[in-house]
N, C-alpha and C positions, 0 to 999 in steps of 0.2 A: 452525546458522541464524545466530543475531548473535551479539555479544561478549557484552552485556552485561543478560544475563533473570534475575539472582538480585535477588527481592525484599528481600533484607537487604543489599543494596551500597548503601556511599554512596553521594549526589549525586556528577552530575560534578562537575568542575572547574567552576569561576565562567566567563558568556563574558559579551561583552558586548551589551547589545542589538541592536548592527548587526551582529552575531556572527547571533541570532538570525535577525534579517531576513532573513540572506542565505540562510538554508531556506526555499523557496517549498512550502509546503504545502497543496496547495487537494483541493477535494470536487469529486468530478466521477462520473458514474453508470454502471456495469459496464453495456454493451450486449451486450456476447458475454463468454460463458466456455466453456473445454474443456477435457477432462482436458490432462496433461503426462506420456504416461509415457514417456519419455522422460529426464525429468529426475531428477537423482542423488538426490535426497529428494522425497518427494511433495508433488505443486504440481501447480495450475491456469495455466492462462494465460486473462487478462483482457484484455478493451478497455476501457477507459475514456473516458466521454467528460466534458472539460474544459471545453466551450463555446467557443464561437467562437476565443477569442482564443488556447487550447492546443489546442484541438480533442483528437483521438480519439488517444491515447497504448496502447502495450501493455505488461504486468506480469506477471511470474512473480510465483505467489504459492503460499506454502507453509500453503496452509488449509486445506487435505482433513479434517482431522480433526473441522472443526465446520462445513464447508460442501460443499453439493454445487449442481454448475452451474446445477440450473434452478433453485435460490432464490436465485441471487444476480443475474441482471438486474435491472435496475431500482431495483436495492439504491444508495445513498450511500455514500462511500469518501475517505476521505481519503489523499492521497500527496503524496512531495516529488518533485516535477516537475521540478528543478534537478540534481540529480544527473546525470553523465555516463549514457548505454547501459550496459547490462551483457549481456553475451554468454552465455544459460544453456543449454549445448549448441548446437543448431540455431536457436535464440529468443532471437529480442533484445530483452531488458526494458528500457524505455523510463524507466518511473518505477517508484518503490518506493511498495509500499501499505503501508499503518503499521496497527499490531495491537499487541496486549499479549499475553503470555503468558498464558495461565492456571494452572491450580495444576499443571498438568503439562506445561505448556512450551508448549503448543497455542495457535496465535494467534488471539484473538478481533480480528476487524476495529473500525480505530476508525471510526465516522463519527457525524453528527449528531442531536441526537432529533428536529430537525422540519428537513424540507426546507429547505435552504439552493440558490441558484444556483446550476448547477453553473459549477467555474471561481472562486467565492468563497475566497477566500483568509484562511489563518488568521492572526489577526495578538491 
């Protein structure tokens, strides 16, 4: 999955605030999901929708283990929306959905505890 899910690794490296800035990070709300089997590890694909000004973006995501499609419409979601396409088999992931590991690697979704606009950005 990613480089870097061990609870006992240091912090990165120092960046600098405009470091930060330049990861657009915003909530926007899964309208469709469907299995992926298809794809080399188990994953969903998602729609997201960002609001007008990103509008409705798509995401491979590797959450099968603590989610299934019909609880996740409607659900809030945070992703970085800046990142280039990534091409996952036949499915082009658009933006990446952001999760933490759990105690066994399994990604719990990050998002908000009370509704935010979708398209709100993290800052």
């Amino acid at each position: 999955m990613h480089k870097l899910t061990d609870i006992d690794a240091p912090a990165a490296p120092q960046i600098s605030f405009d470091q930060f800035l330049a990861v657009d990070i915003r909530i926007g709300t899964i309208v469709a999901a469907e299995p992926f089997p298809e794809a080399r590890k188990p994953a969903l694909k998602l729609v997201i929708d960002f609001g007008p000004a990103i509008g409705q973006k798509r995401s491979s995501a590797q959450i099968t283990e603590h989610y299934e499609t019909t609880s996740l419409v409607g659900r809030q979601v945070a992703a970085v929306v800046n990142f280039p396409p990534r091409q996952i088999g036949k499915f082009m992931s658009e933006v990446l959905t952001l999760g933490f590991p759990d105690k066994h690697g399994h990604v719990v979704l990050f998002n908000p505890d009370h509704e935010v606009p979708d398209g709100a950005r993290l800052f």
